[in-house]
N, C-alpha and C positions, 0 to 999 in steps of 0.2 A: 656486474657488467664491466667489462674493461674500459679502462680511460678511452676520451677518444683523442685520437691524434690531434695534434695544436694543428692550425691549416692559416694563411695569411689571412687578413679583413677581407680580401678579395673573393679568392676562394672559397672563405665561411659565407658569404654572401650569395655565389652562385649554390653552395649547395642548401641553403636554406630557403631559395627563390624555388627550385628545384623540387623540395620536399614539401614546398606550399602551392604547388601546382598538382603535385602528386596526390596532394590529402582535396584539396578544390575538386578533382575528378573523381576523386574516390566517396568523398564523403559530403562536399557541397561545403558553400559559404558558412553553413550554421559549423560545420566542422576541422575550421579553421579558428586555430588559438597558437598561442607563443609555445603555450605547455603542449599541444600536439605534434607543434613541428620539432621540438625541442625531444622528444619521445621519439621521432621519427628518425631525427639524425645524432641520435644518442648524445647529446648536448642538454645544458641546463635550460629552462626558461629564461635566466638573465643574461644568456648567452646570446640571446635574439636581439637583444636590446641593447647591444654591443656595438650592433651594425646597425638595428632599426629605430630611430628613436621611438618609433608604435607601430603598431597595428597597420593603421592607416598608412603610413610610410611604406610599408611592404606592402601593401595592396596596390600600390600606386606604381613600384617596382614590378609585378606581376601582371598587371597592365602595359607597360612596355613593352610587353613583347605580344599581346592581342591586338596593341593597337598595329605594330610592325606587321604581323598577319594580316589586318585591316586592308592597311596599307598597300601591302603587294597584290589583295585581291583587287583594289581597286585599280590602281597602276597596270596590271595584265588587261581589265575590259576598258581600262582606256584606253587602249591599243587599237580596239578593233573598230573597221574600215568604216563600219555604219555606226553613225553615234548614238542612235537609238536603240540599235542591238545592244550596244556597250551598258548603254544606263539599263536597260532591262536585265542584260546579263548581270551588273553588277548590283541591282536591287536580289536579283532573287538568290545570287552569289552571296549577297549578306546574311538573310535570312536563314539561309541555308548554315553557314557559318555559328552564327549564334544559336540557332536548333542544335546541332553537332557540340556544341561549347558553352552547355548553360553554365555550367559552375563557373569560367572565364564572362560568360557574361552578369553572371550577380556580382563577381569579383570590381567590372567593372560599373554597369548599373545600378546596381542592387541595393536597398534600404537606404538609410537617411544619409543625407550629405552632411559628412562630420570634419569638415574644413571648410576657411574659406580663400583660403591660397592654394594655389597649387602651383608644384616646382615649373619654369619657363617651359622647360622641354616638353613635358606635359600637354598644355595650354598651345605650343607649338604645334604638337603632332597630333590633336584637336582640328587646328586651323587650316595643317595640311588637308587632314580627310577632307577639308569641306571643300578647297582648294581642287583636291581634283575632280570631286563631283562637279563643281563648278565649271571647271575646263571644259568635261564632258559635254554639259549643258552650253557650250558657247560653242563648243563644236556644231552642234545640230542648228542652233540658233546664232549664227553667224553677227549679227547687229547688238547681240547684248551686249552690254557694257559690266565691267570689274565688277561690281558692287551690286549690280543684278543681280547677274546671274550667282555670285555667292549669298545673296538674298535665296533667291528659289533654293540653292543648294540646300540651303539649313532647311527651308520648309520643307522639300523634299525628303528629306533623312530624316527630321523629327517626324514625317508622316511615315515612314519605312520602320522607324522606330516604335512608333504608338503600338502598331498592328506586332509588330515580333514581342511588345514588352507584356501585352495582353495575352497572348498567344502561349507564351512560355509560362506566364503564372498560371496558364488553364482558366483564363475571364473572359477568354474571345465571345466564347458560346455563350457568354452570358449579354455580350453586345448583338449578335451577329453568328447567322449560320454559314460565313463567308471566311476565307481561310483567309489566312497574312500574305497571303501571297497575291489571289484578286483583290485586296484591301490595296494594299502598296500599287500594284503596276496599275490598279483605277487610278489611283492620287497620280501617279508619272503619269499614264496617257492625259488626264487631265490636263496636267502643266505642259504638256508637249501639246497639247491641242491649241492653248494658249500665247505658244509661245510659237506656234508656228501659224497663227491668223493672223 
């Protein structure tokens, strides 16, 4: 096999992010390793670890840009006129999302938590999503206050959560003959029931 061309840290970077999204779609979380991205873009194993100090460091990378997709879905159904269309739009805009993008979602979900820091921006772009949920929800419910309605947010999305996390492993059927989809918008119309007596 011919050398590969030297490329700056930057550049090695984007195309190693790149070829572990590529093998994530192709072959799923269990088929992400340093030695398969390393095989994919003609580079050694210790070549990952160049730019990554691990594994986890590059998941967390690869996530960046799911969460940035997250984001812009959520940002577009807060746009729109009726805020209850928005939050349904954007529930089932999730769901839908991560159906479409299992391997982006075990990437970012998936198996045991094996850190207990995570970089700011991170942990940021976390507190965005819940942020604009939250907005959403203070739109329809005009009287909530900060710290509410970013309250409900989390409940909401951990119940939006529950149902697509079941769903994708193939356990729903084992709770429930009810899709993630009536799961979820019951849990919203609940809290919008709630929140609008």
């Amino acid at each position: 096999m011919p050398r590969p061309r030297r490329q700056s840290r930057e550049a090695l970077q984007a195309t190693i992010l790149a070829a572990a999204r590529h093998i994530l779609a192709q072959d799923g979380i269990a088929g992400l390793s340093a030695r398969a991205i390393a095989r994919d873009i003609g580079y050694t194993p210790a070549s990952i670890y160049t730019v990554f100090d691990s594994m986890s460091d590059l998941l967390i990378e690869v996530n960046r840009d799911t969460i940035a997709q997250l984001a812009k879905m959520l940002a577009h159904h807060g746009t729109a006129e009726a805020p209850e269309a928005g939050l349904r739009a954007m529930l089932l805009g999730y769901i839908a999302f991560m159906r479409e993008n299992r391997a982006l979602w075990y990437a970012f979900f998936g198996g045991l938590r094996e850190r207990e820091e995570f970089p700011p921006w991170f942990t940021a772009s976390i507190s965005s999503l819940m942020e604009s949920i939250a907005a959403m929800l203070r739109a329809y419910a005009p009287a909530l206050d900060d710290a509410t309605a970013l309250r409900h947010a989390e409940q909401i999305y951990a119940a939006i959560h529950g149902a697509i996390a079941l769903d994708i492993d193939r356990r729903l059927d084992l709770v429930t003959r009810q899709s993630a989809e009536d799961l979820a918008l019951a849990a919203l119309d609940a809290m919008l029931a709630r929140l609008g007596a």
